[in-house]
LOKEMI-892586 format. One record per residue (C-alpha): residue in three letters; x, y, z. Coordinates in steps of 0.25 Angstrom, whole numbers, padded with zeros to 4 digits, always signed. Example, Ala and Ser with C-alpha at 12.3 -4.5 7.8 and 13.67 -1.06 7.14 Angstrom:
ALA+0049-0018+0031 SER+0055-0004+0029 
***
This chain:
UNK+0160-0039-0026 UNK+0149-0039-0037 UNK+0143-0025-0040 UNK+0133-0019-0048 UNK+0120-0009-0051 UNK+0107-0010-0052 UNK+0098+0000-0059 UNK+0085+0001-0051 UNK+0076+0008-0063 UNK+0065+0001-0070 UNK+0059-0013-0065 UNK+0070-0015-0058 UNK+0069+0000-0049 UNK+0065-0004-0034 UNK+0059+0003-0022 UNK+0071+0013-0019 UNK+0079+0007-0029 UNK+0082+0017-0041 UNK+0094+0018-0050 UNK+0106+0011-0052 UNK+0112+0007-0038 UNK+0124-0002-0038 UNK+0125-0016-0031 UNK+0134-0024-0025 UNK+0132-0039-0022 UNK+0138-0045-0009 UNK+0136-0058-0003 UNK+0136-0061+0013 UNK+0141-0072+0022 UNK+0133-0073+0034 UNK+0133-0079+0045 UNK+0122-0083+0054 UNK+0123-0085+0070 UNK+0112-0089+0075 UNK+0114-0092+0095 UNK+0104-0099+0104 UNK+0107-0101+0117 UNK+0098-0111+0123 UNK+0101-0122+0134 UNK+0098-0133+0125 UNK+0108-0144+0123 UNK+0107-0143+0107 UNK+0103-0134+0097 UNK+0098-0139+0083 UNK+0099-0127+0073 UNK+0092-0126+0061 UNK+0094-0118+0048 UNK+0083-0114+0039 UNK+0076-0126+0045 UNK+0086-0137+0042 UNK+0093-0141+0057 UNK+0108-0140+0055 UNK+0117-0152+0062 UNK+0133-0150+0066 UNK+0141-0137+0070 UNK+0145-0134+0057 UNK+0138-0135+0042 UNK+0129-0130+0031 UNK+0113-0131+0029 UNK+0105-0129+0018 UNK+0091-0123+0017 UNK+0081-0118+0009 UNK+0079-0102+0008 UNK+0074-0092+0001 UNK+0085-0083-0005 UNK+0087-0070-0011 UNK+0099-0065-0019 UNK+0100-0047-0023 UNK+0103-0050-0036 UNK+0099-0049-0047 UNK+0092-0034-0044 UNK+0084-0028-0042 UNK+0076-0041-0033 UNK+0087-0051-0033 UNK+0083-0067-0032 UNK+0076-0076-0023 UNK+0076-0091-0022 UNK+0075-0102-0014 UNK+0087-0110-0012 UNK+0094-0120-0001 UNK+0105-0112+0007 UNK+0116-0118+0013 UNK+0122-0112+0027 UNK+0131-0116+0034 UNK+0131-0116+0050 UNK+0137-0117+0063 UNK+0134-0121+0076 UNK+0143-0118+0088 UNK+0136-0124+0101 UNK+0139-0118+0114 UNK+0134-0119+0130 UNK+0119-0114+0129 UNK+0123-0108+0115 UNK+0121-0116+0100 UNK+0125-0104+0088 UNK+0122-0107+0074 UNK+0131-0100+0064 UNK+0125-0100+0048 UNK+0133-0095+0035 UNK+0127-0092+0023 UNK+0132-0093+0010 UNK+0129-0081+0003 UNK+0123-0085-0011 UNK+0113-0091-0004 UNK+0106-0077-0005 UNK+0099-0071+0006 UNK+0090-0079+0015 UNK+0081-0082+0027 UNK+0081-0094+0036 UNK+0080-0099+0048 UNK+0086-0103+0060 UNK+0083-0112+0070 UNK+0088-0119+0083 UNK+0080-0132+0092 UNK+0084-0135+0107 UNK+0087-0149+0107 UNK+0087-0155+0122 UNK+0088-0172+0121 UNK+0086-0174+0109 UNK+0071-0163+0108 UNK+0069-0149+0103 UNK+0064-0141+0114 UNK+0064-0126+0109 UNK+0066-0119+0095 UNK+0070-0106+0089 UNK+0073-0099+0075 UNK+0076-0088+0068 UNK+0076-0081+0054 UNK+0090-0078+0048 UNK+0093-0072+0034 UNK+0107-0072+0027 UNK+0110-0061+0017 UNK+0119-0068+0007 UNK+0119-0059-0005 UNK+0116-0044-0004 UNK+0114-0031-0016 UNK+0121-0021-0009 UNK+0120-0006-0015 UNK+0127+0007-0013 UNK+0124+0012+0001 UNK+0119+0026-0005 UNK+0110+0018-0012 UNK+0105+0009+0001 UNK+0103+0022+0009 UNK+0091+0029+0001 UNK+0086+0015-0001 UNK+0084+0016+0013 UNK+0081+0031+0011 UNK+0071+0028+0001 UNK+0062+0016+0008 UNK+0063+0025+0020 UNK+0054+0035+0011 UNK+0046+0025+0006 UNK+0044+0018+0019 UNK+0039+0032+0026 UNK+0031+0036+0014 UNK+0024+0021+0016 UNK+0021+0024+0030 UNK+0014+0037+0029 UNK+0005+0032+0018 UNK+0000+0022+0028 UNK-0002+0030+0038 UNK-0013+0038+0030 UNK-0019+0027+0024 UNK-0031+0021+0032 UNK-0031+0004+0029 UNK-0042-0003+0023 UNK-0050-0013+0032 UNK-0042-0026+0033 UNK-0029-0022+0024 UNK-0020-0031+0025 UNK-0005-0025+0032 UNK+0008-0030+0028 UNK+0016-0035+0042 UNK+0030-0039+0042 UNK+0035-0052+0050 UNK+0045-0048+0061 UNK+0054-0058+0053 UNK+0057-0048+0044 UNK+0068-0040+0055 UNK+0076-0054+0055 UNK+0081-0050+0040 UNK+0083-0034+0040 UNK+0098-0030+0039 UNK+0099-0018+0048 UNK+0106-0013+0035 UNK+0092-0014+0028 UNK+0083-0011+0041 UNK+0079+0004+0036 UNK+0077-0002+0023 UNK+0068-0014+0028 UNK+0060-0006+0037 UNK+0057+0006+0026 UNK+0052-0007+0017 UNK+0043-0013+0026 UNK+0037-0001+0031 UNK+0035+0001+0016 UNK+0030-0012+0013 UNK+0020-0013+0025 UNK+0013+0000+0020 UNK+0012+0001+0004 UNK+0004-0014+0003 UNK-0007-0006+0000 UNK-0004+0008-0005 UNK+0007+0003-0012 UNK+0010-0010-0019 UNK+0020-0006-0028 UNK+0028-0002-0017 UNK+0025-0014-0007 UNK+0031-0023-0016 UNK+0044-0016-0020 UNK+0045-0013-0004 UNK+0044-0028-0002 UNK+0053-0031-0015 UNK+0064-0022-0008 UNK+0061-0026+0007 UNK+0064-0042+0003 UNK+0078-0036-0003 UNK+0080-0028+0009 UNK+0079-0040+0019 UNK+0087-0047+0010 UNK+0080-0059+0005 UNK+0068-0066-0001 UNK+0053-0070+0003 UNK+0052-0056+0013 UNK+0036-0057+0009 UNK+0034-0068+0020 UNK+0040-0057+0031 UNK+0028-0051+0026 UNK+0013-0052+0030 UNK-0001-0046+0025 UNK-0010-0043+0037 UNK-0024-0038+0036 UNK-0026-0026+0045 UNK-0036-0032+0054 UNK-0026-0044+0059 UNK-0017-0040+0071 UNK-0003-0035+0066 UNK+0009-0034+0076 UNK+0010-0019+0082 UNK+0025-0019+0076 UNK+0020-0023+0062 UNK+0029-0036+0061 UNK+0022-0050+0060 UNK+0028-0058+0070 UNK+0026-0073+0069 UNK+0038-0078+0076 UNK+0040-0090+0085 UNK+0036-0092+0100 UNK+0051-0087+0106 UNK+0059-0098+0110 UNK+0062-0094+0125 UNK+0046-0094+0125 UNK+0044-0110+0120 UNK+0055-0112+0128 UNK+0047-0107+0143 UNK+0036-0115+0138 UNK+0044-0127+0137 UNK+0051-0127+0153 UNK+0063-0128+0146 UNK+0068-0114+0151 UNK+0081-0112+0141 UNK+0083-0099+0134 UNK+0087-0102+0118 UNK+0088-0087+0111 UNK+0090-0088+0096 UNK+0101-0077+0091 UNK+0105-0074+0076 UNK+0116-0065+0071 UNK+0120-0064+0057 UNK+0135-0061+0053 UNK+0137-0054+0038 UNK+0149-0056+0030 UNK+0147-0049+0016 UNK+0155-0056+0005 UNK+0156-0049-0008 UNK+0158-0053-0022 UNK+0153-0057-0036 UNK+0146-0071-0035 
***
């Protein structure tokens, strides 16, 4: 196991990151499984676009990836991945199993599955996956009034904009529903504290916005988090809950309007197998 500490002080200190905290660096093997269950004869899955032939094999993509290290921001860089998959076919049932190699970093990509019937493609569906395959990990003490410490922040944020009248036509940050797809329950407090403090110091606090955003994209675990992010002018119409929606037409719906009457739902699991050591 590699270990370490970081001293947070200076222009490397952070929003709620102070001092010396020691590290540990842990790499992840995951594994995907992503279910449709669908009357169509055959399934053609596709894997950060590139359709995938045979029950067993690798595909390679491009993604945009992030690694921890070094701190206190890590590294980001696009590069071609390589997965490897599984397809096991059953009655009404194809399930796509995908490994990641975990040097490749942390990354987003996406899944996607076709109903073949003689030959044509009749109906669609995707998804948004992420793997996790390097991770900083510090001492729980350490993660807890992280936590504690954004919470502040984030209550703080909300109270100044509540007595704070908005200008005529300022714009509003709004978060794309895509976001939820890429929170940890481990880091849901965290990620929840950061985006309420991200929505409301734009303005008041800019300072603050950006290191909120800096940590947010470390929180979720991998690079390019500004496209989850939107700026609205406050006369256009935001959605009540304050995420942006943008998603697909449901598949059941396209499915209706073809009169083919066949249920497909799209599942997706993730499975995590930490694997330690010095790389």
């Amino acid at each position: 196991m590699e270990t370490g500490s970081f001293e947070f002080a200076g222009q490397n200190e952070r929003l709620c990151q102070k001092g010396r905290w020691p590290w540990k660096r842990t790499l992840h093997e995951e594994e995907i499984i992503a279910s449709v269950s669908t009357r169509f004869g055959t399934i053609q899955w596709y894997i950060g676009g590139i359709p995938v032939t045979g029950t067993t094999g690798s595909s390679t993509f491009s993604a945009l990836c992030k690694w921890p290290f070094p701190l206190p921001k890590g590294r980001s860089e696009n590069r071609a991945v390589k997965v490897r998959f599984e397809i096991a076919t059953e009655s009404n049932k194809s399930t796509l199993k995908i490994f990641n190699a975990p040097l490749d970093g942390s990354y987003s990509f996406a899944i996607s599955m076709r109903g073949v019937e003689n030959g044509k493609e009749y109906a669609s569906d995707d998804t948004i996956a992420s793997f996790r395959g390097e991770t900083c990990d510090f001492e729980p003490e350490q993660v807890d009034e992280l936590r504690r410490c954004l919470k502040r922040f984030s209550d703080l944020s909300k109270e100044k904009a509540k007595s704070r009248t908005p200008s005529p036509g300022e714009p509003v940050i709004v978060f794309s529903d895509e976001i939820s797809r890429f929170i940890r329950e481990e880091n849901r407090e965290s990620v929840n504290s950061l985006i309420d403090i991200v929505k409301n110091t734009l303005h008041e606090d800019p300072q603050l916005f950006t290191q909120a955003v800096e940590l947010l994209e470390e929180q979720i675990g991998f690079a390019g988090v500004s496209r989850l992010i939107s700026v609205r002018g406050a006369h256009e119409q935001i959605p009540s809950h304050g995420i942006d929606s943008g998603r697909r037409q449901p598949i059941v719906t396209a499915l209706v309007a073809l009169g083919l009457g066949l249920a497909v739902g799209l599942s997706l699991n993730r499975i995590a197998r930490k694997r330690s050591g010095s790389v």
